[in-house]
C-alpha positions as CSV (number, residue, x, y, z in Angstrom):
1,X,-16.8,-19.5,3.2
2,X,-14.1,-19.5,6.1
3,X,-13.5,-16.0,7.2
4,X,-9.5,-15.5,6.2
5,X,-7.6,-12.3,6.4
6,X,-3.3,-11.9,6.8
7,X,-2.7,-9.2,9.2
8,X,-0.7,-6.5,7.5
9,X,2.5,-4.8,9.4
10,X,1.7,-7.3,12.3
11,X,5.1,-7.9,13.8
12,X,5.7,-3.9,13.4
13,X,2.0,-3.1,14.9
14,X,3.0,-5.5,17.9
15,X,6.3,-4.4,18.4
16,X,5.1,-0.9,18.7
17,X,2.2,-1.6,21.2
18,X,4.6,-2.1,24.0
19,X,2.3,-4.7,25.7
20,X,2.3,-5.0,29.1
21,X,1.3,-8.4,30.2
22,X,-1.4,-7.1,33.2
23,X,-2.7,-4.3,30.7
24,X,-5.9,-3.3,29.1
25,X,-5.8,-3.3,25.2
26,X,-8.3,-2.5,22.4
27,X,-8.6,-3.3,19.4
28,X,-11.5,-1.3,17.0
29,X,-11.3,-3.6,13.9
30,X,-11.3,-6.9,15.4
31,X,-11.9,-8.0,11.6
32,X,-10.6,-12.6,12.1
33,X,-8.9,-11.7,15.2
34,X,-5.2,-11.6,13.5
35,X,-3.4,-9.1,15.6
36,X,-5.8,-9.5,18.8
37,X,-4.4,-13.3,19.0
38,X,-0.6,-11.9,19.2
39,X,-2.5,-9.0,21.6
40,X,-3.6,-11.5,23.8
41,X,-1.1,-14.2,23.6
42,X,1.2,-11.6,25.2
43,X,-1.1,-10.7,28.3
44,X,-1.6,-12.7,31.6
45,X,-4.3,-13.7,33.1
46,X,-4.8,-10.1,34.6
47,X,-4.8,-8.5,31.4
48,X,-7.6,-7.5,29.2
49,X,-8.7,-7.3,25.9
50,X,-11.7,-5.8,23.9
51,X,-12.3,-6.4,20.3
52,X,-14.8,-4.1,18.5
53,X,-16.1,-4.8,15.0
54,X,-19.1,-4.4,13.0
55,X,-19.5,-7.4,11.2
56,X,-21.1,-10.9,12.6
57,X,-18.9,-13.1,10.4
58,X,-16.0,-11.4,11.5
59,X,-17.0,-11.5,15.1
60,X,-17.7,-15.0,14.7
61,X,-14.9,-16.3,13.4
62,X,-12.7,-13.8,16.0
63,X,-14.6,-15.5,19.0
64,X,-13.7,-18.9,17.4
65,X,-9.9,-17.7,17.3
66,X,-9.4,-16.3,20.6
67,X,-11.6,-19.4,22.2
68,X,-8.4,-20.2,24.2
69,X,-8.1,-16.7,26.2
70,X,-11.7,-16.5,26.7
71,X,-10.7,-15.7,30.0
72,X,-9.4,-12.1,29.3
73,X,-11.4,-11.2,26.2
74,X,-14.8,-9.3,25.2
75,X,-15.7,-9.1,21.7
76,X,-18.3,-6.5,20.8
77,X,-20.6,-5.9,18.1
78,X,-20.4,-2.3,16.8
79,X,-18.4,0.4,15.3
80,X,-15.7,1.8,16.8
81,X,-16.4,5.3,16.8
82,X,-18.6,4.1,20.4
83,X,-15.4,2.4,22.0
84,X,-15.7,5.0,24.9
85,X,-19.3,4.6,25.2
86,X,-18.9,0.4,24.9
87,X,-15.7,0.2,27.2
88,X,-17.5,3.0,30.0
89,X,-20.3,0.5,29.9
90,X,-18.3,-1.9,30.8
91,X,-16.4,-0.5,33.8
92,X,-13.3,0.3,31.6
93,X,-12.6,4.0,31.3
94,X,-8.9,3.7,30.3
95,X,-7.0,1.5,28.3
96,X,-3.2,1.0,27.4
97,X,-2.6,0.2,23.9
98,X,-5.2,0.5,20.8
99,X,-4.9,-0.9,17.3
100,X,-7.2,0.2,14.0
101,X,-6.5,-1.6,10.9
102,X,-8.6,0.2,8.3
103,X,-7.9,-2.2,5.4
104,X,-11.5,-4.3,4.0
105,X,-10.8,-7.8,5.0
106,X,-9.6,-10.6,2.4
107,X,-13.3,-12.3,3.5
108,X,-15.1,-9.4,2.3
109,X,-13.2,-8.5,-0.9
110,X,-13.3,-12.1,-1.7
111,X,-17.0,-12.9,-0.4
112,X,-19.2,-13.1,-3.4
113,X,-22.4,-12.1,-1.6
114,X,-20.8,-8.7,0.2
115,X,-20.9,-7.0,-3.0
116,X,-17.2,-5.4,-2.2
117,X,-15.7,-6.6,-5.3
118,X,-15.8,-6.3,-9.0
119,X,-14.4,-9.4,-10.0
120,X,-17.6,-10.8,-9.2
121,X,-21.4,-9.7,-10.9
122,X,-23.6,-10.0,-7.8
123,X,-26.1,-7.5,-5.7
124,X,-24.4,-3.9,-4.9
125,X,-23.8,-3.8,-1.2
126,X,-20.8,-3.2,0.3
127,X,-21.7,-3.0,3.9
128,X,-19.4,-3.7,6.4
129,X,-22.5,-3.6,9.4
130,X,-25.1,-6.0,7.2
131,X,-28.1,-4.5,9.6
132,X,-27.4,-1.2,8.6
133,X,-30.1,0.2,5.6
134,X,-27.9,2.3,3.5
135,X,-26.0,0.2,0.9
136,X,-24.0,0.6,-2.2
137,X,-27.0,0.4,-4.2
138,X,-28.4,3.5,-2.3
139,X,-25.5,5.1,-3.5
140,X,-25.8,4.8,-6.7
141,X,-29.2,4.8,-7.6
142,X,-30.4,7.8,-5.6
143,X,-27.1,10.2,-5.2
144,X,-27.5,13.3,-7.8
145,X,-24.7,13.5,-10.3
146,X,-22.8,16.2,-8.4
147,X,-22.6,14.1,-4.9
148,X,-21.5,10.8,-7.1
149,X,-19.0,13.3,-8.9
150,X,-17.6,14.5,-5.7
151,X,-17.4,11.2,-4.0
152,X,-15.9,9.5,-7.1
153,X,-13.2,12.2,-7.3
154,X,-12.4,12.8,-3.8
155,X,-12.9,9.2,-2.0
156,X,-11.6,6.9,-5.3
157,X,-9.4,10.2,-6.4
158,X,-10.6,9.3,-9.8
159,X,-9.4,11.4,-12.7
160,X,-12.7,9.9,-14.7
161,X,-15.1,11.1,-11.7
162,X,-17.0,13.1,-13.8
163,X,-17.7,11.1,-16.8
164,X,-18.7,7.7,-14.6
165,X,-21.2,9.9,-12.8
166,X,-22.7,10.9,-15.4
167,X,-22.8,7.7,-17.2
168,X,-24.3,5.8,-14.0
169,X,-27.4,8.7,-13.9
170,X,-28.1,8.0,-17.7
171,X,-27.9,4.1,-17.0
172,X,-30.1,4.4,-14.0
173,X,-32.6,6.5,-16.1
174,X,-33.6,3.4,-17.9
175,X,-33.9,1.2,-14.9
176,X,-31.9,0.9,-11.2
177,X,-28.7,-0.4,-11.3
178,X,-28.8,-3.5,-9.2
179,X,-25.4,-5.1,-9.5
180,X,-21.2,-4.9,-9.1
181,X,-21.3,-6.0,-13.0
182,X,-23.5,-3.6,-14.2
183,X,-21.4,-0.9,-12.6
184,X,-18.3,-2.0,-13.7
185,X,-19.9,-2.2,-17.2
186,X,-21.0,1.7,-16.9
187,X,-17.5,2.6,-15.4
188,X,-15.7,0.7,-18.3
189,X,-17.9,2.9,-20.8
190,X,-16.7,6.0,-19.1
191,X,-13.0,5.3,-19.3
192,X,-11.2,5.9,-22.4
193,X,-10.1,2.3,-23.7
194,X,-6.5,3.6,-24.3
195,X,-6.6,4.7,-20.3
196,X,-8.2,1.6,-19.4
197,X,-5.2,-0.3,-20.6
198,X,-2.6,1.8,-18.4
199,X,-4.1,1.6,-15.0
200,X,-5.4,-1.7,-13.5
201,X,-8.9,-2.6,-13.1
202,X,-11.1,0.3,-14.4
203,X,-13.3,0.4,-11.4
204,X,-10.8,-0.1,-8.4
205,X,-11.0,3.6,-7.8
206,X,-14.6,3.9,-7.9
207,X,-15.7,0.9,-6.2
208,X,-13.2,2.3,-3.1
209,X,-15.1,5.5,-3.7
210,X,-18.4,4.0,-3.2
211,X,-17.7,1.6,-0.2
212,X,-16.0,4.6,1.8
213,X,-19.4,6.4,1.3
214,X,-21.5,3.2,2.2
215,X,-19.6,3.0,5.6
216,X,-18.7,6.6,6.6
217,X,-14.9,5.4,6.7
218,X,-13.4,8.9,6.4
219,X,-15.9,10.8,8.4
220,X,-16.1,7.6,11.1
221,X,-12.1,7.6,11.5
222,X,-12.0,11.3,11.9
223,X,-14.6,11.9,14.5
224,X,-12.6,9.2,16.7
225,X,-9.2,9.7,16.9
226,X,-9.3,12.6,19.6
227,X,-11.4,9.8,22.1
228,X,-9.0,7.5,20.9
229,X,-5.6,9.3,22.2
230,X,-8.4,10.3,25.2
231,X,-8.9,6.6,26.4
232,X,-4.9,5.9,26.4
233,X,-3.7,5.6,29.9
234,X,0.2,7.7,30.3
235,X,2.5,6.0,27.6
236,X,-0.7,4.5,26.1
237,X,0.1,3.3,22.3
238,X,-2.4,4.7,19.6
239,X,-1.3,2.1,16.5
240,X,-3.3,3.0,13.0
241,X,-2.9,1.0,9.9
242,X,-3.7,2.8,6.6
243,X,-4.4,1.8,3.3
244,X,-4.9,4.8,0.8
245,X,-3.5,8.8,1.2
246,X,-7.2,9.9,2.2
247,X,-6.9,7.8,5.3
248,X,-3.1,8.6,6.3
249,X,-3.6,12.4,5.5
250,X,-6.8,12.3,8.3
251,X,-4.3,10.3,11.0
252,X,-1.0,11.7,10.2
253,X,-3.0,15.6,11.1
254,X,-4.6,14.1,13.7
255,X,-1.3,13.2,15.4
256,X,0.3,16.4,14.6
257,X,-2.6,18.3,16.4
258,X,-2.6,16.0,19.6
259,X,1.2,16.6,19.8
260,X,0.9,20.2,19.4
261,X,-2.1,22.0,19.7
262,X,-1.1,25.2,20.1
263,X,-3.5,27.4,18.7
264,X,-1.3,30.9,19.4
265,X,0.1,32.7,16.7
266,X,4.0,32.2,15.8
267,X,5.3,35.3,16.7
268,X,4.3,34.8,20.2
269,X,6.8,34.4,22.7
270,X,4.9,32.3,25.2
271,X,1.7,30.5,24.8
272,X,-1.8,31.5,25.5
273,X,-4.0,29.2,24.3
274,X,-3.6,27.3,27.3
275,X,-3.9,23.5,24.7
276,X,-1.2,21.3,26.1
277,X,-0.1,18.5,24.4
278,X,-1.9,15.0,24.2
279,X,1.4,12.9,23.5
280,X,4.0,12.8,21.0
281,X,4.1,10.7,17.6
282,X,6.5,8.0,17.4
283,X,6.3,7.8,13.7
284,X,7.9,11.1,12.2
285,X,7.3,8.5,8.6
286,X,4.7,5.8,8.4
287,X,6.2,2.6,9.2
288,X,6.1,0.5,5.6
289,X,5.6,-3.2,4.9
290,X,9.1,-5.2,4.4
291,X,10.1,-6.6,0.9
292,X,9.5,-10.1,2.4
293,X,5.6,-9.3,3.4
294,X,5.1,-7.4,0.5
295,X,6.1,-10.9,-1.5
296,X,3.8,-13.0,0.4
297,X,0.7,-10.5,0.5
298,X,-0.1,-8.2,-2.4
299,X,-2.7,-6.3,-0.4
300,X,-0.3,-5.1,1.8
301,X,1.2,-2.7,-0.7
302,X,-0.2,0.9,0.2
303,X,-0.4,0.2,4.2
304,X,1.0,2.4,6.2
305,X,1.2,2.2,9.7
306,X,1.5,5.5,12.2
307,X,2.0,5.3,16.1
308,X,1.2,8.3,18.8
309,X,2.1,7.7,22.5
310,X,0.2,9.6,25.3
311,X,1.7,11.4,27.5
């Protein structure tokens, strides 16, 4: 299967990068290389780029994309919660523009054999690194109730949380669950059939749920986006796309804090703290898809995209 994925908010992501054609630009979710071909197509020969992701198919079919400015680019295979580490390793301790685009490729949803999707019965995975051990089927067949409750509800925001976790412990009782069709199955039993009717696909919610947990998205994003704003050079570009509130909420707090950090209370006159700001956030609102690109791609309904500049 050809790797294919449509870069959401692309023009708007690029626009708000400010590329300079002799900088250094990062991007931590390389996924087909989509926005790091309009990254690069913009930089000269003295510029440089560094794509990060943690799957091999993606980073395959990126290399094959951005074949014709081998010259400037360095893919790497990893997670981008190590850029500093990776880009220190390699002589680069500062960088001028970086883009994260947190949506799950169309390859992966639409691969059979990842086990992202449940419009397809095959083996529970959901790993976006396919070295790592911990997998979907971990999840579900060795989380206690109370952990698949709180993950269900607070990762899927499921209003059913409780109900599918208790249904997936009582099917797992009688032997492991090993497949996206047997979980749908136990979600579908869970959900009133009147409410099933109302709100899409039954399991949407907790199959998001699950693959957040399987890859640490929440906890990954969080623990980077300080280094992030930290490896911008001056007037540095920070651009994140979102796809769901958990995710937005994280960045949009982030880039409050990095702007302000003052930690003194209000009725201060002056400020003690000594924290002075990181940068200021160029997106008071989240910049939203465009009628026109909401037509041509469905999936890019909930992105959101936020940009902080460092000072």
């Amino acid at each position: 299967m050809e790797f294919h994925h449509v870069s959401v908010l692309l023009n708007e992501t690029i626009e708000n990068l400010n590329i300079r054609p002799e900088g250094t630009y990062l991007d931590g979710t390389l996924g087909g290389g989509g926005h790091a071909y309009h990254v690069c197509s913009r930089l000269s020969q003295k510029g440089r780029f560094f794509g990060i992701d943690q799957d091999e198919d993606a980073i395959l079919a990126a290399g094959e994309r951005l074949q014709e400015f081998r010259d400037r680019v360095t893919i790497i295979h990893g997670n981008y919660c190590h850029a500093k580490e990776a880009l220190a390793e390699r002589g680069i301790e500062k960088v001028d523009g970086i883009v994260l685009d947190l949506g799950v490729s169309s390859y992966q949803l639409d691969n059979e054999e990842r086990g992202f999707s449940y419009k397809y019965d095959t083996e529970l995975d959901m790993r976006m690194d396919k070295s790592a051990a911990f997998s979907a089927k971990t999840i579900i067949n060795e989380y206690s109730e109370t952990e698949l409750y709180r993950i269900i509800r607070d990762y899927g925001e499921e209003r059913f949380a409780k109900n599918i976790a208790k249904h997936i412990v009582q099917r797992r009782m009688k032997k492991p669950v090993e497949t996206t069709g047997e979980l749908t199955e136990i979600i579908k039993a869970a959900i009133p059939a009147k409410m099933r009717a109302k709100t899409g696909h039954p399991s949407k919610r907790t199959f998001q749920a699950v693959r957040i947990e399987c890859n640490h998205e929440l906890e990954v994003l969080r623990d980077s986006l300080d280094d992030m704003i930290e490896l911008l050079n001056p007037g540095g570009r920070l651009c994140i796309i979102t796809f769901h509130s958990l995710e937005d909420r994280i960045v949009k707090s982030a880039f409050k804090k990095n702007e302000n950090p003052c930690t003194c209370p209000p009725e201060f006159p002056v400020c003690v703290c000594g924290k002075t700001s990181k940068g200021k956030v160029i997106t008071r609102k989240p910049i939203l898809p465009g009628e026109k690109e909401l037509e041509e791609n469905k999936r890019a309904k909930s992105a959101k995209l936020r940009v902080f500049e460092k000072a």
